[in-house]
C-alpha positions as CSV (number, residue, x, y, z in Angstrom):
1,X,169.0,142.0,174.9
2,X,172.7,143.3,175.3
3,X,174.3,144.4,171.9
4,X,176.6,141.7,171.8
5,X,175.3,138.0,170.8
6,X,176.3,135.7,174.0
7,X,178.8,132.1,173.3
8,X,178.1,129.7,175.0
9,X,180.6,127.7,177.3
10,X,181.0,124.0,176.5
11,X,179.4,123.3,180.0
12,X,176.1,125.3,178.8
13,X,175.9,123.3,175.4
14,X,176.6,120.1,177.0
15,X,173.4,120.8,179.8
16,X,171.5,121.8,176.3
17,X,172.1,118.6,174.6
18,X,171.0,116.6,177.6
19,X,167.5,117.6,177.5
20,X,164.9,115.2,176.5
21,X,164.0,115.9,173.1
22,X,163.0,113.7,169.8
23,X,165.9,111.1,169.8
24,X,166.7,108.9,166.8
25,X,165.3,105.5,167.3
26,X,168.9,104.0,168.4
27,X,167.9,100.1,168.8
28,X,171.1,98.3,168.3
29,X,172.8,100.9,170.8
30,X,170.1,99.6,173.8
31,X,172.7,96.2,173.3
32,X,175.7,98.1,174.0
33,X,175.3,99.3,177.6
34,X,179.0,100.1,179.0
35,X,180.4,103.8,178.4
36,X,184.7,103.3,178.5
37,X,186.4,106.5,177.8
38,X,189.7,106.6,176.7
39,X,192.1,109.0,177.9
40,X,194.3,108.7,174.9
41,X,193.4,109.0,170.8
42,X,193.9,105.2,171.0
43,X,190.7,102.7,172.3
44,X,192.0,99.6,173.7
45,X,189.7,96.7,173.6
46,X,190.3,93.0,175.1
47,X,189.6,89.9,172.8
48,X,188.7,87.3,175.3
49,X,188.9,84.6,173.5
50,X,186.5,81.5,174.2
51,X,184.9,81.8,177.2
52,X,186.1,79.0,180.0
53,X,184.7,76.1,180.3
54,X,187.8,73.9,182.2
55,X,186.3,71.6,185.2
56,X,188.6,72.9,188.5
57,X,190.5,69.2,188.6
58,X,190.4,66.3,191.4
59,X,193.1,66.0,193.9
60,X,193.6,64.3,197.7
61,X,192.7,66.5,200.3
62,X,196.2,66.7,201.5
63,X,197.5,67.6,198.3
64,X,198.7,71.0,197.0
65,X,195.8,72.7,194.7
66,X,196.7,73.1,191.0
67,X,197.4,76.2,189.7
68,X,195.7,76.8,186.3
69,X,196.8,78.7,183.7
70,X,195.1,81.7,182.8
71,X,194.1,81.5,179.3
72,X,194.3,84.8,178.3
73,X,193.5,87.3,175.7
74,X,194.1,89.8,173.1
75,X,194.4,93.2,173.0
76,X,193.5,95.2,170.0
77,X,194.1,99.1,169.6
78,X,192.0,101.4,167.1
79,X,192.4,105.5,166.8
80,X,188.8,105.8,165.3
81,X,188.0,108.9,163.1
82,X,186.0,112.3,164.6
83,X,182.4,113.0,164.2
84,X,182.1,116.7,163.9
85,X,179.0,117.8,163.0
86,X,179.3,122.2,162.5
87,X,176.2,124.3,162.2
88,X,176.5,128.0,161.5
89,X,174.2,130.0,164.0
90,X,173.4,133.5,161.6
91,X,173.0,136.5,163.9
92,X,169.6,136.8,161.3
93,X,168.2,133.7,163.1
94,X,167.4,135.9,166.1
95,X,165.3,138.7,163.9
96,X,163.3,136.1,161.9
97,X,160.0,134.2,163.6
98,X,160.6,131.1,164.3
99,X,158.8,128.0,163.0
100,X,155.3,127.8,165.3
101,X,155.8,131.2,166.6
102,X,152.9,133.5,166.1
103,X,153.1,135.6,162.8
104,X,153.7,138.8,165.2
105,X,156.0,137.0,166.8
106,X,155.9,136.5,170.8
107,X,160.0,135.6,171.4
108,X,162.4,138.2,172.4
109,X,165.8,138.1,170.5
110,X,167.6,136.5,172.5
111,X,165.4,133.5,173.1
112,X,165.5,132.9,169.4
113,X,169.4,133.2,169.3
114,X,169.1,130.4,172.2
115,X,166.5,128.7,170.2
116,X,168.6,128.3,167.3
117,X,171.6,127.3,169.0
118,X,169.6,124.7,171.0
119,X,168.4,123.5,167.5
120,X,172.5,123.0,166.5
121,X,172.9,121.0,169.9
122,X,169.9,118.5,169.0
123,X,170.9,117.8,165.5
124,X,174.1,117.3,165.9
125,X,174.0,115.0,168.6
126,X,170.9,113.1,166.5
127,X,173.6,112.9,163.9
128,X,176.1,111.6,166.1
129,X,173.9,109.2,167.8
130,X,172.5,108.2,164.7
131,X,176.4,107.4,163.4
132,X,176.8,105.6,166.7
133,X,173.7,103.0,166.0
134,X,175.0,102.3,162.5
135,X,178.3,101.1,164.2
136,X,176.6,99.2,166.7
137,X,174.5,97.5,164.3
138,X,177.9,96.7,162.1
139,X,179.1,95.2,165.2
140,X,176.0,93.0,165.5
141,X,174.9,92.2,161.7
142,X,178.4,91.8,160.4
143,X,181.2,91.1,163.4
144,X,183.1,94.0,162.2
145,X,182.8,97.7,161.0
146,X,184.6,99.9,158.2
147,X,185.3,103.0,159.1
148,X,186.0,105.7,156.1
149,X,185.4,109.3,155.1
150,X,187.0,111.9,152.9
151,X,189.6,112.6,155.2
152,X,189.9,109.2,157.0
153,X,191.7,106.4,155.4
154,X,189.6,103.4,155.0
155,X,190.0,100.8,158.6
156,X,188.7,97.7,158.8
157,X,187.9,96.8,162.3
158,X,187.3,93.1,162.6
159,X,185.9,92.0,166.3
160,X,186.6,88.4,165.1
161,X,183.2,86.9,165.3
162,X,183.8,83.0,164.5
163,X,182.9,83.0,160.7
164,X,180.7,79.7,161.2
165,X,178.3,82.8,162.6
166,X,177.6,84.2,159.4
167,X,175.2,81.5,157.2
168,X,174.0,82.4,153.7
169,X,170.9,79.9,152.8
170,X,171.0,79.1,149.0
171,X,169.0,76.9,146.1
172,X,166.1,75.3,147.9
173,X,167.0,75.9,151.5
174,X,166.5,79.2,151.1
175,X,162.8,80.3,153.3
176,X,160.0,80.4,151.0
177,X,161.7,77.3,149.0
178,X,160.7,73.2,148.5
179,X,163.8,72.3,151.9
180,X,163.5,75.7,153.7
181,X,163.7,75.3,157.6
182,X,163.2,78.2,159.0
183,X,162.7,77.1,163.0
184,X,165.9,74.0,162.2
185,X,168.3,76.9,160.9
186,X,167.1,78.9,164.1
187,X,168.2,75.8,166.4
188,X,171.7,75.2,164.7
189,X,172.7,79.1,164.6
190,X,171.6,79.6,168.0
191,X,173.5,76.1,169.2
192,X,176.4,77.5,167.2
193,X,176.1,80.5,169.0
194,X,176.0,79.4,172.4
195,X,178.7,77.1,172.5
196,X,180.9,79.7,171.4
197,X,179.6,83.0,172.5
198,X,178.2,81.0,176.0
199,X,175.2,82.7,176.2
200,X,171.5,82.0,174.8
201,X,170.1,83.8,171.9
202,X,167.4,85.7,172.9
203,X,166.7,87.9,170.4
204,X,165.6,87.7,166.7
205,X,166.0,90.7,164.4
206,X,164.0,90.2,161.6
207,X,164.3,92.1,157.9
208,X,160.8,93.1,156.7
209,X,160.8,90.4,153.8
210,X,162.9,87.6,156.1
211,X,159.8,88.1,158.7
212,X,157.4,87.7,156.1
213,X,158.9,84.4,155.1
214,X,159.5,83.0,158.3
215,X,155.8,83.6,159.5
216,X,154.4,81.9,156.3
217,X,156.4,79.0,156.3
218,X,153.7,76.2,157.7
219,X,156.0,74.9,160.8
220,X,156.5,78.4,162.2
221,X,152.5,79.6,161.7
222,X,151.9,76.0,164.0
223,X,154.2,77.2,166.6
224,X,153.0,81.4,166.6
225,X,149.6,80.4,166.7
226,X,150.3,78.6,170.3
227,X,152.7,80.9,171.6
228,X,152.7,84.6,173.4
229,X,152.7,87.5,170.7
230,X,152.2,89.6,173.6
231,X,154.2,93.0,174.8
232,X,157.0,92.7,176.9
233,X,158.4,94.4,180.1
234,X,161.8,92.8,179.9
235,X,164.7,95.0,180.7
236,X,166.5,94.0,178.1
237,X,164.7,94.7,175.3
238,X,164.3,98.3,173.3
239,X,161.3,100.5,174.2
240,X,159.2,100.8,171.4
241,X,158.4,104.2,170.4
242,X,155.1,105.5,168.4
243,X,156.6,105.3,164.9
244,X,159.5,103.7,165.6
245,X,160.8,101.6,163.1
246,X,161.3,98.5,164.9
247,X,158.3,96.3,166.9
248,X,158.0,93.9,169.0
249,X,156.6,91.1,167.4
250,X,156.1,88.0,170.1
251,X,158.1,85.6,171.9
252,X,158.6,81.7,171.2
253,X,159.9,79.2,172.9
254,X,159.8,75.7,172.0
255,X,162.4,72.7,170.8
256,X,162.0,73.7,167.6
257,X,164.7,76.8,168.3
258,X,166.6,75.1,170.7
259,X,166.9,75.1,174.4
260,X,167.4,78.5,176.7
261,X,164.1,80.4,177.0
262,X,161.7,82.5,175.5
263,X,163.2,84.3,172.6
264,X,161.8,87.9,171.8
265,X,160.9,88.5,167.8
266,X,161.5,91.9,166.4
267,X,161.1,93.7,163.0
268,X,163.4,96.3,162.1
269,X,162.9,98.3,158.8
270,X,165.2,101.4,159.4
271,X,167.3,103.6,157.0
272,X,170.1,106.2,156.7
273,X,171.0,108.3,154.3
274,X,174.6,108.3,153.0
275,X,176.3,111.6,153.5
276,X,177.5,111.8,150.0
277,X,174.1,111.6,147.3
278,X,171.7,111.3,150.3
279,X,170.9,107.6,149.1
280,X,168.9,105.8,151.6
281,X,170.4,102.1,152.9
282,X,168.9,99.9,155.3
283,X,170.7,99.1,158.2
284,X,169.8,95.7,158.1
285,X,169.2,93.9,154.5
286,X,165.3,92.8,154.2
287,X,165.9,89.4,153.9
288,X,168.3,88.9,157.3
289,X,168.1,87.6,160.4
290,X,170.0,88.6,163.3
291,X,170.3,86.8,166.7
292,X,171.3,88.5,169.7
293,X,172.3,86.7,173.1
294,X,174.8,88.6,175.6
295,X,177.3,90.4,172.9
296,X,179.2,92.6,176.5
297,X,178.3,95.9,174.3
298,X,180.7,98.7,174.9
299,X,180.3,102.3,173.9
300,X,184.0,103.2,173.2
301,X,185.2,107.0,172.8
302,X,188.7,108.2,172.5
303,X,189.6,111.5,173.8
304,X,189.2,114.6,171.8
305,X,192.3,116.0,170.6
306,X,190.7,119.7,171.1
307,X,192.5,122.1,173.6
308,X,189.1,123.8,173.9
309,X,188.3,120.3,175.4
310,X,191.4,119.9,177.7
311,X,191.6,116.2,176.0
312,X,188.9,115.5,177.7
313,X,187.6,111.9,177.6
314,X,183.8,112.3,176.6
315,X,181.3,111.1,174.7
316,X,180.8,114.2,172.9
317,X,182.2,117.3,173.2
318,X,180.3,120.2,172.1
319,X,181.9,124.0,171.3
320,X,181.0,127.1,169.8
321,X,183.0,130.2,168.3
322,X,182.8,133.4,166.9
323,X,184.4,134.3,163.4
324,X,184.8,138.4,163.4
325,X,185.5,138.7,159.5
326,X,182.7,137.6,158.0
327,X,180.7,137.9,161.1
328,X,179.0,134.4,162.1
329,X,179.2,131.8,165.0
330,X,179.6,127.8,164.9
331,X,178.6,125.1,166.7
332,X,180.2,121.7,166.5
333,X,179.9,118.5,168.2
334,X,182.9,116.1,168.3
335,X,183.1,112.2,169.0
336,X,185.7,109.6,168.6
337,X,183.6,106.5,168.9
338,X,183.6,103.0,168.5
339,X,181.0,100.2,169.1
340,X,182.7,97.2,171.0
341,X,181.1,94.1,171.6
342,X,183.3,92.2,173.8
343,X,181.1,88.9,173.0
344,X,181.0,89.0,169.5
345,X,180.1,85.1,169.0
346,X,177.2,85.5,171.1
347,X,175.8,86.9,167.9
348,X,174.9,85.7,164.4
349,X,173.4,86.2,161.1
350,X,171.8,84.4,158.7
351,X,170.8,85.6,155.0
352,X,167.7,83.8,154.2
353,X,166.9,84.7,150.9
């Protein structure tokens, strides 16, 4: 090894972080599929409005065709806040064995200086990714996100899902109690949903305790007990991971819900933990129900006010440095993200308990 520790270009750390390695188990990101980078601070997005449903209009075959009006749309402009995740990398990380390495130790130096900056790389695009999902599923559960921090004043970014989407059962209608109607609530959110979203629910995002009362309500055991609760292969739907904290539970598809197809049934029991006092929060409450149909899920970044990064439009941008006096070397990982979903009425939620 030469006497002087090697720092890495942004290129190298970049082709680091892109290795396969033990991702977080992102599922509300598999519904935001588009990558737009900004090439400003600024992230432009389009509300579209309803989508169009106008007949083209009757006329005589000699006649002049009718020009129609486009209806138009909205656009809404958000500088989101930096992620920047910072690691130190200790010169001492390249003496001491690693984790797994035999007790005489079998790496040279240097490959435990790269080991250990490799380690940075990971978690701090798990962090980041991790952040990323949280938004998403804000998008989806809620219609909107809050974005806040210590050094980031408190936004509220609503994506101006129709508030008929948002249902909160109470007294007896509630699942488990006398009126409950599990499979009619179902039918009318996803109606709701399609004649304003225009696209079919086809995904139900259960909370642990909301599953557990839909399946024993007597209706819904009927219905499971004729229909497929089967794996899937649709391309749609998130791979399921050993020990990932969401499954696949079936797919039903009946009058009871409503027109459109099969809809897939998934159970989601993930947490974070909160930056400040490490308490842990679910990402979605136990007794919700999400539905899902075509929400146009955009990953949004705004460019990275770093000259290190040239203002570089990307996803993440990673760095590292050295700091002579005291002697030690960073890494950080920067992103300006936010979770768009151009369709937000394709969505719902309902609060079953």
């Amino acid at each position: 090894m030469s006497g002087t520790l090697p720092i890495y270009s942004t290129a190298d750390l970049i082709g680091v972080q892109q290795r396969p390695n033990n991702q977080p188990d992102n599922f509300w990101l598999t519904f935001f599929r588009t990558e737009y980078t900004s090439q400003a601070e600024t992230i432009l997005f389009d509300d579209l409005g309803d989508r169009d449903r106008r007949l083209a209009p009757f006329v005589a075959p000699m006649a002049q065709g009718r020009v129609m009006r486009d209806k138009g749309f909205i656009t809404k402009s958000f500088k989101p806040a930096y992620l920047k995740p910072k690691h130190v990398v200790d010169p001492s990380k390249a003496i001491k064995r690693r984790a797994g390495e035999r007790l005489t130790g079998e790496l040279t130096l240097e490959q435990r200086w790269d080991a250990a900056i490799a380690d940075n790389m990971f978690a701090e695009r798990s962090m980041i990714e991790r952040r990323w999902d949280w938004m998403a599923a804000r998008a989806l559960i809620d219609g909107a996100v809050t974005v806040s921090g210590d050094d980031y004043p408190e936004q509220y970014v609503d994506f101006d899902r129709h508030s008929t989407l948002s249902y909160l059962l109470t007294s007896t209608a509630r699942w488990g109690e006398s009126a409950a109607n599990p499979l009619g609530d179902i039918r009318a959110a996803r109606k709701n949903a399609f004649e304003r979203g225009g696209y079919p629910v086809q995904d139900l995002v259960f909370g642990s305790d909301a599953w557990d009362r839909f399946t024993a309500n007597a209706d819904v055991k009927a219905l499971l007990s004729t229909e497929n609760r089967g794996s899937t292969s649709d391309w749609r739907a998130p791979v399921m991971n050993d020990g990932s904290p969401f499954a696949y539970e079936g797919s039903i598809g009946n009058a009871a819900i409503g027109s459109g197809g099969m809809i897939r049934l998934w159970t989601y029991s993930n947490f974070y933990e909160e930056t400040l006092g490490g308490n842990r929060v679910n990402y979605l409450d136990v007794n919700t129900v999400v539905g899902i149909g075509n929400p146009m899920g955009v990953r949004a970044f705004g460019a990275i006010m770093d000259a290190d990064a040239g203002l570089a439009a990307l996803p993440m941008f990673p760095k590292m440095w050295k700091n002579p006096d005291p002697s030690v070397n960073y890494t950080m990982t920067a992103s300006a993200p936010l979770m768009v979903p151009m369709n937000p009425n394709s969505t719902f939620k309902i609060k079953v308990y």
